[in-house]
N, CA, C, O and CB atoms as a CASP TS submission, in Angstrom:
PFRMAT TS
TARGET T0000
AUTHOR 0000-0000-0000
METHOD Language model
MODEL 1
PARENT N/A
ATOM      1  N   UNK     1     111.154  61.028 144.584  1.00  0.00           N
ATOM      2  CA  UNK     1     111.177  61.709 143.317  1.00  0.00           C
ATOM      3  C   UNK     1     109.809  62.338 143.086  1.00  0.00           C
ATOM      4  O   UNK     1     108.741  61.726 143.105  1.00  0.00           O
ATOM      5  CB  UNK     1     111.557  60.743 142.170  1.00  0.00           C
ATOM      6  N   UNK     2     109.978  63.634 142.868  1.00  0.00           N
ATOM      7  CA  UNK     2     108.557  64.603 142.332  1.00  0.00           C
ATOM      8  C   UNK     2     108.018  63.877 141.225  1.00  0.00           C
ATOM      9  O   UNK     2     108.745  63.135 140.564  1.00  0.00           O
ATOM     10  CB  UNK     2     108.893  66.295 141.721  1.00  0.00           C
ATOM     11  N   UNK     3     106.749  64.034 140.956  1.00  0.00           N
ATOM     12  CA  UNK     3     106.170  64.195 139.813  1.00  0.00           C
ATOM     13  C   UNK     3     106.661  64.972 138.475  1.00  0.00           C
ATOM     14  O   UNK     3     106.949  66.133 138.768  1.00  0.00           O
ATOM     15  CB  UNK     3     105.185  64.645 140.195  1.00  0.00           C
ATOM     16  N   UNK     4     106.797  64.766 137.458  1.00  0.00           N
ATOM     17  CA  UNK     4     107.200  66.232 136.211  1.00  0.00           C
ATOM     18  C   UNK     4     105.986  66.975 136.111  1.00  0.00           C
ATOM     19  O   UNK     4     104.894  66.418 136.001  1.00  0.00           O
ATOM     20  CB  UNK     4     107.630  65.757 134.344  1.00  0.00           C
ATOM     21  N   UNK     5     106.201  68.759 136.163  1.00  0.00           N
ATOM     22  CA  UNK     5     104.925  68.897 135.440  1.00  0.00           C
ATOM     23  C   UNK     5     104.849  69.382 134.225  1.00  0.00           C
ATOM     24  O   UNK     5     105.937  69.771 133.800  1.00  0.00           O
ATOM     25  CB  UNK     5     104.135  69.585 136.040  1.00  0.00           C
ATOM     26  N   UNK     6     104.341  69.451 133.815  1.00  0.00           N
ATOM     27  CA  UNK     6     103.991  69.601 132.049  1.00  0.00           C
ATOM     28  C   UNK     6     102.578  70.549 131.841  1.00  0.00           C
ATOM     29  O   UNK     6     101.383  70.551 132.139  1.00  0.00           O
ATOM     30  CB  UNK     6     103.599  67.761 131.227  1.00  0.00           C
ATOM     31  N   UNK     7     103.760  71.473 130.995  1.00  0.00           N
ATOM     32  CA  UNK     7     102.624  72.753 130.413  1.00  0.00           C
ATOM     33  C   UNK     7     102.616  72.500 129.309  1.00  0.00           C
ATOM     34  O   UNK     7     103.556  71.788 128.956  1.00  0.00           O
ATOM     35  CB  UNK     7     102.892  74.344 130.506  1.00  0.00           C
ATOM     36  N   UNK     8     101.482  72.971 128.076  1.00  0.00           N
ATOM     37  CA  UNK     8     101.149  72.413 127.118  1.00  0.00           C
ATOM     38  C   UNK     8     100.780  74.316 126.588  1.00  0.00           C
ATOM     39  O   UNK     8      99.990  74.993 127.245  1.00  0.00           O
ATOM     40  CB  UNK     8      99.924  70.964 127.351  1.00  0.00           C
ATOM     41  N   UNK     9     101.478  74.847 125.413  1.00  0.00           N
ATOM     42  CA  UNK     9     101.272  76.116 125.082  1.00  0.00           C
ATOM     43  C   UNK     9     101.517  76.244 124.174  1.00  0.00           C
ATOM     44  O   UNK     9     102.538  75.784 123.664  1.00  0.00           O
ATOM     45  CB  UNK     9     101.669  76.923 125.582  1.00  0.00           C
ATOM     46  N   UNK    10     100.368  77.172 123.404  1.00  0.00           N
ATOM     47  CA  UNK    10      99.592  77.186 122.525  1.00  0.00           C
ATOM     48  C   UNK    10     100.076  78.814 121.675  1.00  0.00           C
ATOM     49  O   UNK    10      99.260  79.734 121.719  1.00  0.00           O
ATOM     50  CB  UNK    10      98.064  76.947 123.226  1.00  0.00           C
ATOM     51  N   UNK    11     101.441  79.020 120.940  1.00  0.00           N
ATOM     52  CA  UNK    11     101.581  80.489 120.413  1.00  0.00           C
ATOM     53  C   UNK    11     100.238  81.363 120.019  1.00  0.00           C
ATOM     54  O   UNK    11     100.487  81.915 118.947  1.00  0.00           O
ATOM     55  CB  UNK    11     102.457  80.407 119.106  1.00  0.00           C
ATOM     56  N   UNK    12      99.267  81.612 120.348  1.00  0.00           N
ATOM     57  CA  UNK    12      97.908  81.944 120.809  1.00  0.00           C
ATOM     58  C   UNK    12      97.044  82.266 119.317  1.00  0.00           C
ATOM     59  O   UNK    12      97.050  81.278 118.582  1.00  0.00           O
ATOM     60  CB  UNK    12      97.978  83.372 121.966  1.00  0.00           C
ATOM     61  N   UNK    13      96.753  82.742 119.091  1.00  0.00           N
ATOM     62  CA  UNK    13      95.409  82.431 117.962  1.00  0.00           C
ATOM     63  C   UNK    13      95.706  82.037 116.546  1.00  0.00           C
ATOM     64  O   UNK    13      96.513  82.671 115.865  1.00  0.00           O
ATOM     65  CB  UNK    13      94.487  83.773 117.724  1.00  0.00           C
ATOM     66  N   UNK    14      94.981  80.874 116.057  1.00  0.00           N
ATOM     67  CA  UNK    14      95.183  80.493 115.117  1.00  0.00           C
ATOM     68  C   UNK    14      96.077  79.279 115.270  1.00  0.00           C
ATOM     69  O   UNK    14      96.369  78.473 114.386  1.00  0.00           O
ATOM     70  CB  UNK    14      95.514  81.440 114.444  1.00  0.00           C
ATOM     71  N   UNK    15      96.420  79.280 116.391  1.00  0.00           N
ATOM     72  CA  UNK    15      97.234  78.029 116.436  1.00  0.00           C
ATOM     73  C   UNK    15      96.346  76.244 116.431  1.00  0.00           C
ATOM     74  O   UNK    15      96.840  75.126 116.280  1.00  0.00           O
ATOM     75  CB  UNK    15      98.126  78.306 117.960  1.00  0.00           C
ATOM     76  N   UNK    16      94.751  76.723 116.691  1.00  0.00           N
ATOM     77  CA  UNK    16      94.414  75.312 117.413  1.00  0.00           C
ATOM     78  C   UNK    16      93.538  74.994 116.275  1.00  0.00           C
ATOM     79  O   UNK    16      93.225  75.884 115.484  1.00  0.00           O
ATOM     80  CB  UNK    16      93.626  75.274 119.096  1.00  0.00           C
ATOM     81  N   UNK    17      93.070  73.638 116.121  1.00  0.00           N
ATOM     82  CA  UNK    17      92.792  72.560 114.965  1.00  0.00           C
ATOM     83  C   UNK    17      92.075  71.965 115.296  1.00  0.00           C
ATOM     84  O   UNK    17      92.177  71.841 116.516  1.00  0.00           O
ATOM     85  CB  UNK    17      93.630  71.731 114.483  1.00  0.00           C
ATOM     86  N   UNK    18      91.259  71.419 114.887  1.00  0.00           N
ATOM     87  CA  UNK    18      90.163  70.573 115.299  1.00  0.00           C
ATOM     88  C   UNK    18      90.882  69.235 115.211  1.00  0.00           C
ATOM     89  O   UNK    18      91.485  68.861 114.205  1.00  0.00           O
ATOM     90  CB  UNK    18      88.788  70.699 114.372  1.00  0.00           C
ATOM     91  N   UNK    19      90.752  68.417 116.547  1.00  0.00           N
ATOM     92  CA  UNK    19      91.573  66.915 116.881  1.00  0.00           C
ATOM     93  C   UNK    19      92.466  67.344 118.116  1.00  0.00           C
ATOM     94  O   UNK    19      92.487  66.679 119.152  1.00  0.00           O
ATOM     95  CB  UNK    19      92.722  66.247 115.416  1.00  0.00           C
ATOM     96  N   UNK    20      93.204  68.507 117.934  1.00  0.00           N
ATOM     97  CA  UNK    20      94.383  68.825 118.621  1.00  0.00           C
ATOM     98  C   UNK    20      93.808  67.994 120.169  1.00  0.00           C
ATOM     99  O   UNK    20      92.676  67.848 120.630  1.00  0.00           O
ATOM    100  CB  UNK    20      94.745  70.748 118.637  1.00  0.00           C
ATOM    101  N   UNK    21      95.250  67.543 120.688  1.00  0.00           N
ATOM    102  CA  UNK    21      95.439  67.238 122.121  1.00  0.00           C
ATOM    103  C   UNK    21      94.544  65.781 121.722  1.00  0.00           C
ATOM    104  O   UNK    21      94.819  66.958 121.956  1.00  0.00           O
ATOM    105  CB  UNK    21      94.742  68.555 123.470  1.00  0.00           C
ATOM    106  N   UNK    22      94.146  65.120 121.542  1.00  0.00           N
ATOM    107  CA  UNK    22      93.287  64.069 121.041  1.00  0.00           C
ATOM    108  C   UNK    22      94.197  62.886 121.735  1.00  0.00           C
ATOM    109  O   UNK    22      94.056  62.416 122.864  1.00  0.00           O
ATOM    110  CB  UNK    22      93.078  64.030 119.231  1.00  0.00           C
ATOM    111  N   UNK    23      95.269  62.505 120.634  1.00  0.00           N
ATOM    112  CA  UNK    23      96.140  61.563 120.703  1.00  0.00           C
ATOM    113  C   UNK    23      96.531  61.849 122.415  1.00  0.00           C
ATOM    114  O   UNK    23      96.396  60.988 123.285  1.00  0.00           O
ATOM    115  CB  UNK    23      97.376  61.726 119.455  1.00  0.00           C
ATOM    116  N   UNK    24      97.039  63.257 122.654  1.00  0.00           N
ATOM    117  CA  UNK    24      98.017  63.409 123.937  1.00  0.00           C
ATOM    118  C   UNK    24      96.826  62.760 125.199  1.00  0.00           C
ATOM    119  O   UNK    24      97.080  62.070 126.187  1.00  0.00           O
ATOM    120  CB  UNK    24      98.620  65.458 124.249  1.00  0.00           C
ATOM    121  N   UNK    25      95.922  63.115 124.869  1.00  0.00           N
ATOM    122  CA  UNK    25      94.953  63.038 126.035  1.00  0.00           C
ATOM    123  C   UNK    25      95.000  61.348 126.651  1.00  0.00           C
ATOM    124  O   UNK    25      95.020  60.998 127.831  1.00  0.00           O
ATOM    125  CB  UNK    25      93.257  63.528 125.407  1.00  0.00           C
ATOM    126  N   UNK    26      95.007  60.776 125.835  1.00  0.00           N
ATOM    127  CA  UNK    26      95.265  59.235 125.562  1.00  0.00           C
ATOM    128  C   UNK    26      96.334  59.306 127.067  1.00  0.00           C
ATOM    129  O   UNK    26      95.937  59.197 128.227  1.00  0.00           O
ATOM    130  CB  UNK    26      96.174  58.718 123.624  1.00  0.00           C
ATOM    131  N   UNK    27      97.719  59.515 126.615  1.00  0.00           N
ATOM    132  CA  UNK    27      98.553  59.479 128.162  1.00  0.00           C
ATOM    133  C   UNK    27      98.482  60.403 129.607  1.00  0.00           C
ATOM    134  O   UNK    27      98.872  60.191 130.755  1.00  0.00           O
ATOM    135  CB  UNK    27      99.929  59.725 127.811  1.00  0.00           C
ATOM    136  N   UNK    28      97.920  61.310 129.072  1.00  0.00           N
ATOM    137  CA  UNK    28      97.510  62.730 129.861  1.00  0.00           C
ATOM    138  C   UNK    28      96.053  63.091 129.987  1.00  0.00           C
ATOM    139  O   UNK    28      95.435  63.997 129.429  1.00  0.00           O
ATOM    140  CB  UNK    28      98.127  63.981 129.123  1.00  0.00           C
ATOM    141  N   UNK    29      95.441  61.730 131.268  1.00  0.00           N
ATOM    142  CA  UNK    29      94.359  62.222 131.463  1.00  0.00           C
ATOM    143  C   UNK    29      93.699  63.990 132.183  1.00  0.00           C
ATOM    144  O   UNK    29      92.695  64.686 132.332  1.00  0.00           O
ATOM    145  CB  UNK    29      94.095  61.167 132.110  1.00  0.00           C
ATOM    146  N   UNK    30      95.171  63.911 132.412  1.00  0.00           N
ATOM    147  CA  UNK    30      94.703  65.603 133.257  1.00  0.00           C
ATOM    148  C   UNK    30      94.437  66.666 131.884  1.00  0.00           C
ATOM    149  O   UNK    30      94.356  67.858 132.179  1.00  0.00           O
ATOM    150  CB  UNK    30      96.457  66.495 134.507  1.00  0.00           C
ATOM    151  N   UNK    31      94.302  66.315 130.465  1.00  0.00           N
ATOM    152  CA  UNK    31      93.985  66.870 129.766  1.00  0.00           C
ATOM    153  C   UNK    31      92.412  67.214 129.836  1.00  0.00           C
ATOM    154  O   UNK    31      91.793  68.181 130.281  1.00  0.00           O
ATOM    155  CB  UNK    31      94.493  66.347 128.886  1.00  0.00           C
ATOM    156  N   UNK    32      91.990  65.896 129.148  1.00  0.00           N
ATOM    157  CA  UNK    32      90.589  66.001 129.284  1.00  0.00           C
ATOM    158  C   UNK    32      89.978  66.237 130.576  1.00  0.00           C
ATOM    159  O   UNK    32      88.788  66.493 130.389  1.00  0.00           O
ATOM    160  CB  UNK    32      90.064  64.926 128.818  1.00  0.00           C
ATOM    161  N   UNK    33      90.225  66.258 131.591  1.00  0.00           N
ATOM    162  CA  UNK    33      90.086  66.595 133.216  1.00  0.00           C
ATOM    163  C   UNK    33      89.869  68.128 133.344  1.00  0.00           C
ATOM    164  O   UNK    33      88.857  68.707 133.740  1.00  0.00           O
ATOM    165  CB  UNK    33      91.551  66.152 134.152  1.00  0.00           C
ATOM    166  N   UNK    34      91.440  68.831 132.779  1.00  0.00           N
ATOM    167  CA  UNK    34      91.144  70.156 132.475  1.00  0.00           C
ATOM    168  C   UNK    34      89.456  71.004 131.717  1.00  0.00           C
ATOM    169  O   UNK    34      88.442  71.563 132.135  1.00  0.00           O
ATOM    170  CB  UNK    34      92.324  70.281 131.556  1.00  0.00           C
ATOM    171  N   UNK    35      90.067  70.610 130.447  1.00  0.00           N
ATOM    172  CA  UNK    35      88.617  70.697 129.206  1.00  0.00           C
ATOM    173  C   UNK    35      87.377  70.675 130.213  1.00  0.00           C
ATOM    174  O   UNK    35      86.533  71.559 130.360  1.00  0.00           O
ATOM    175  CB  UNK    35      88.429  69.012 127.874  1.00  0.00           C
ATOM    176  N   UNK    36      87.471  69.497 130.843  1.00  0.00           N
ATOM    177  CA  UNK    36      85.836  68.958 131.562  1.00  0.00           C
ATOM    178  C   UNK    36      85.638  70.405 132.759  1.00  0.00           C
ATOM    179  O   UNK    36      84.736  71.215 132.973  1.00  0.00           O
ATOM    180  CB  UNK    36      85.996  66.811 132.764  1.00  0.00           C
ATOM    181  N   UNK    37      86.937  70.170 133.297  1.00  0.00           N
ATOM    182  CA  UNK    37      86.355  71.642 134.351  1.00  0.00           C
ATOM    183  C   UNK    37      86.332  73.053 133.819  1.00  0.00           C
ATOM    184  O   UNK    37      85.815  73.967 134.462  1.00  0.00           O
ATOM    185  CB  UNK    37      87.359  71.909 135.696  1.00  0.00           C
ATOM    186  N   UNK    38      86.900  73.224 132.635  1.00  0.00           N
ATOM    187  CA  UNK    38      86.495  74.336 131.753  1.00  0.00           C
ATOM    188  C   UNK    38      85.247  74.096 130.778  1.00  0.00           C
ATOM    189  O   UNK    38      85.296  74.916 129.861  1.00  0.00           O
ATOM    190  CB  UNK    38      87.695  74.686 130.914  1.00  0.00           C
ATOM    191  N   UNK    39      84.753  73.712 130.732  1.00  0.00           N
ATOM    192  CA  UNK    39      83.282  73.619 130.033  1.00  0.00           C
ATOM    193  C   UNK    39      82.246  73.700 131.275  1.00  0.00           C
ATOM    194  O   UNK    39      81.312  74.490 131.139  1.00  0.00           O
ATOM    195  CB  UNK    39      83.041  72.035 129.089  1.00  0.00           C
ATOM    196  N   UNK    40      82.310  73.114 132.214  1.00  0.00           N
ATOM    197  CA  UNK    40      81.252  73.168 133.308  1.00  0.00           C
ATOM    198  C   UNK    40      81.240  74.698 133.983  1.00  0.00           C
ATOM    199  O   UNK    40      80.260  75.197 134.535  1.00  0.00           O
ATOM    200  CB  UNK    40      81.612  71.964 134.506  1.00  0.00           C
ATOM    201  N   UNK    41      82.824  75.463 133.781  1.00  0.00           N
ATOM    202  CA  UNK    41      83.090  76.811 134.322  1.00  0.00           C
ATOM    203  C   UNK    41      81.899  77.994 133.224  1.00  0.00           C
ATOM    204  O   UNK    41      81.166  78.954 133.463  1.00  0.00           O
ATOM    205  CB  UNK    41      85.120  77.141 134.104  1.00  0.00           C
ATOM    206  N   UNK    42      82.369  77.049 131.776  1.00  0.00           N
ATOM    207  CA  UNK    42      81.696  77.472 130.666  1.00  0.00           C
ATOM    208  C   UNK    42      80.094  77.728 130.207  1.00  0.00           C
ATOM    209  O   UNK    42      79.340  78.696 130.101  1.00  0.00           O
ATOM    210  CB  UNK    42      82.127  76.716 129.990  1.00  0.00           C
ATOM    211  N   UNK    43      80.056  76.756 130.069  1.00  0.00           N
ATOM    212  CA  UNK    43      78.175  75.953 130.102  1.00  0.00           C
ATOM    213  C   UNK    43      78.533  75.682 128.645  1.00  0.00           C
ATOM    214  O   UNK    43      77.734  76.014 127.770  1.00  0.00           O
ATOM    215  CB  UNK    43      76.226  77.233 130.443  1.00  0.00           C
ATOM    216  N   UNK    44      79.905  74.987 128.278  1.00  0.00           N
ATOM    217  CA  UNK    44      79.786  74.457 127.251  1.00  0.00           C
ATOM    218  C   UNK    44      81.061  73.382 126.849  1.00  0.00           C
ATOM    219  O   UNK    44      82.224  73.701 127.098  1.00  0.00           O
ATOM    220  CB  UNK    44      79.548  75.527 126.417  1.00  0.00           C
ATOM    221  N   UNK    45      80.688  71.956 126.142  1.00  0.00           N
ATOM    222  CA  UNK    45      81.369  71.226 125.857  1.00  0.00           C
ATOM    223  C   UNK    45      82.528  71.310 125.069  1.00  0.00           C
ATOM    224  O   UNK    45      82.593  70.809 123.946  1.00  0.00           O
ATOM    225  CB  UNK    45      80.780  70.646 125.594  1.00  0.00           C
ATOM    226  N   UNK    46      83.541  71.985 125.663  1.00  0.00           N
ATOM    227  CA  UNK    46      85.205  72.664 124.711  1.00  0.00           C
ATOM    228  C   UNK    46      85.780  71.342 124.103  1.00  0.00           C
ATOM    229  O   UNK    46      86.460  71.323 123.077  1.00  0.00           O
ATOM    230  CB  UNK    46      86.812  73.493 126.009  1.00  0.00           C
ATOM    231  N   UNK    47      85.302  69.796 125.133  1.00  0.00           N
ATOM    232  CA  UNK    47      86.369  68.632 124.492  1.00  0.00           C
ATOM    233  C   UNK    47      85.522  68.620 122.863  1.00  0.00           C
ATOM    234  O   UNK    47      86.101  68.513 121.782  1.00  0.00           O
ATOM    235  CB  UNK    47      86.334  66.647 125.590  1.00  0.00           C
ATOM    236  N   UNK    48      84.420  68.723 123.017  1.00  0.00           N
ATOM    237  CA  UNK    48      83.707  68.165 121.883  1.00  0.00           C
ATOM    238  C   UNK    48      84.157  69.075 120.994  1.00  0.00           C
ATOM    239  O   UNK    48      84.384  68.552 119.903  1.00  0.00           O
ATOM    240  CB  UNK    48      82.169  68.022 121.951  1.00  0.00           C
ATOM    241  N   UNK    49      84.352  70.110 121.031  1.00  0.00           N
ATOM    242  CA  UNK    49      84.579  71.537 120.068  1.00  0.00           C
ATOM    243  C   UNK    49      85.679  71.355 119.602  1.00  0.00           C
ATOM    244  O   UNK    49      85.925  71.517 118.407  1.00  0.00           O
ATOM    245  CB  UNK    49      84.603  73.001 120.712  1.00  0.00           C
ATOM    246  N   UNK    50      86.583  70.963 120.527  1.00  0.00           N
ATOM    247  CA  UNK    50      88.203  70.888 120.084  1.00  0.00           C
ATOM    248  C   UNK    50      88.052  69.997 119.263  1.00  0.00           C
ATOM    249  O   UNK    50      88.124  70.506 118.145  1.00  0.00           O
ATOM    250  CB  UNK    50      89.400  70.514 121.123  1.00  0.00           C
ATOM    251  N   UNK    51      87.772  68.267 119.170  1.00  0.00           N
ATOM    252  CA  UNK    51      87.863  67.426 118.871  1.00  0.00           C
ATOM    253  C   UNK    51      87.130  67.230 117.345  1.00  0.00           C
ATOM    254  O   UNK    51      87.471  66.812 116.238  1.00  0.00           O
ATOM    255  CB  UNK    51      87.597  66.845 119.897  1.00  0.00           C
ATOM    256  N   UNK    52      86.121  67.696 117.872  1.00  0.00           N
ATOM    257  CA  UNK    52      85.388  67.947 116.483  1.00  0.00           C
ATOM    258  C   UNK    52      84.614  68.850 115.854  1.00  0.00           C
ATOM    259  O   UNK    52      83.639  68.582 115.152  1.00  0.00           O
ATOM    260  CB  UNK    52      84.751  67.244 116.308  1.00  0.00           C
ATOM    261  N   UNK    53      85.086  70.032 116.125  1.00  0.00           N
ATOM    262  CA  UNK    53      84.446  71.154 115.249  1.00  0.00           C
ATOM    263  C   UNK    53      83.300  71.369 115.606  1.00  0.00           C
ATOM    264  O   UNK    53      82.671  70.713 116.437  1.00  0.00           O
ATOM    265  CB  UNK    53      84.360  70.957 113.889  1.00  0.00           C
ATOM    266  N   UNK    54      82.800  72.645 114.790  1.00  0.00           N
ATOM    267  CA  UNK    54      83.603  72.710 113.147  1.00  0.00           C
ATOM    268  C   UNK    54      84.781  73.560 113.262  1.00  0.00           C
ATOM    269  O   UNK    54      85.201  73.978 114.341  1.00  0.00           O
ATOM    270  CB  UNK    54      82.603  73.469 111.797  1.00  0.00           C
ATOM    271  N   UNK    55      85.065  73.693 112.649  1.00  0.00           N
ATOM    272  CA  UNK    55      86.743  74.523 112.778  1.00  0.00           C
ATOM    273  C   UNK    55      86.194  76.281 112.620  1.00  0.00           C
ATOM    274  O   UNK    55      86.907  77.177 113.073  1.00  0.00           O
ATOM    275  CB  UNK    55      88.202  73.932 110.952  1.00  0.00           C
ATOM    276  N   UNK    56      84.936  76.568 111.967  1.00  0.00           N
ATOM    277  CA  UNK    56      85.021  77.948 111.953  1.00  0.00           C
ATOM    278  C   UNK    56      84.560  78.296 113.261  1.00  0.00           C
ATOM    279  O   UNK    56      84.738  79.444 113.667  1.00  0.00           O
ATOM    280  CB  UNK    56      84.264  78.605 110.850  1.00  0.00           C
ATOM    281  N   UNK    57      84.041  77.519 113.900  1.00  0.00           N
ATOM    282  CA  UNK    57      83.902  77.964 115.489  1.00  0.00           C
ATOM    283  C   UNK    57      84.472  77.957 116.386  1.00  0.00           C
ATOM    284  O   UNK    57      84.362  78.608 117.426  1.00  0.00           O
ATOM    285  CB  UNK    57      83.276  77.620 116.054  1.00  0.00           C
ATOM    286  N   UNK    58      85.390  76.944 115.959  1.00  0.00           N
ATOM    287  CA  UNK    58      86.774  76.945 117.011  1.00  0.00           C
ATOM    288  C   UNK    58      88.094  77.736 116.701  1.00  0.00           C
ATOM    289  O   UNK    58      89.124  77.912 117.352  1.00  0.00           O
ATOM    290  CB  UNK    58      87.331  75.457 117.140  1.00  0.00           C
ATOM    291  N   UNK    59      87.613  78.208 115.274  1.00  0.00           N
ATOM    292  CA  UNK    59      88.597  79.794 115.458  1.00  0.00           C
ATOM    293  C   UNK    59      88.294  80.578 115.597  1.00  0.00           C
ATOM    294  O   UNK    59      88.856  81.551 115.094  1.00  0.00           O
ATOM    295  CB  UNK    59      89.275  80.383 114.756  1.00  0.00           C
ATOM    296  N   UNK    60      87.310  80.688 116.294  1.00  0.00           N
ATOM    297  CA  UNK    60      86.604  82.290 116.426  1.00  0.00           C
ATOM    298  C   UNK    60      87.182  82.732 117.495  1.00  0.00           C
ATOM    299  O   UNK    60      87.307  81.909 118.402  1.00  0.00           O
ATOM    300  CB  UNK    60      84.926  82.477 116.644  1.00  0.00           C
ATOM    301  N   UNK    61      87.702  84.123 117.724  1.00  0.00           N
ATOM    302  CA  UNK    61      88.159  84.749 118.479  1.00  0.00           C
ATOM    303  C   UNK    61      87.269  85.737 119.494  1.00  0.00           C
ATOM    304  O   UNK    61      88.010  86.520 120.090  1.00  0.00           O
ATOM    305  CB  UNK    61      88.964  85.232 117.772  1.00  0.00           C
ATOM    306  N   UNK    62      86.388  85.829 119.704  1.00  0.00           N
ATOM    307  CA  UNK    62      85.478  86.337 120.549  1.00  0.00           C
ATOM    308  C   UNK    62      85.801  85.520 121.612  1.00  0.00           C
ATOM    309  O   UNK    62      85.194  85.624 122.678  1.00  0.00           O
ATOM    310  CB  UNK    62      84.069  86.345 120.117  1.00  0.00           C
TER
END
């Protein structure tokens, strides 16, 4: 038996919250796994941003 895979999608701006994916990450370490290799791609900490703000920076669309 395969693995399931699981996409996680986001109806695109304005959709995301400061906390979001928090709880999920808990069963779905490939969450925070993701985040981690997108911030190092970045030069910046996205789990921390997501998780905790502030929210006007994490809706910024730039």
């Amino acid at each position: 038996m395969s693995a399931a895979k699981i996409a996680i999608v986001f109806p695109g701006q304005g959709s995301q919250a400061v906390g979001m994916l928090g709880d999920l990450s808990v069963s779905y370490s490939q969450i925070k796994e993701t985040f981690d290799e997108a911030s190092a791609a970045l030069g910046r900490d996205l789990w921390a941003l997501a998780q905790n703000g502030p929210a006007e920076e994490l809706n910024k669309t730039q």
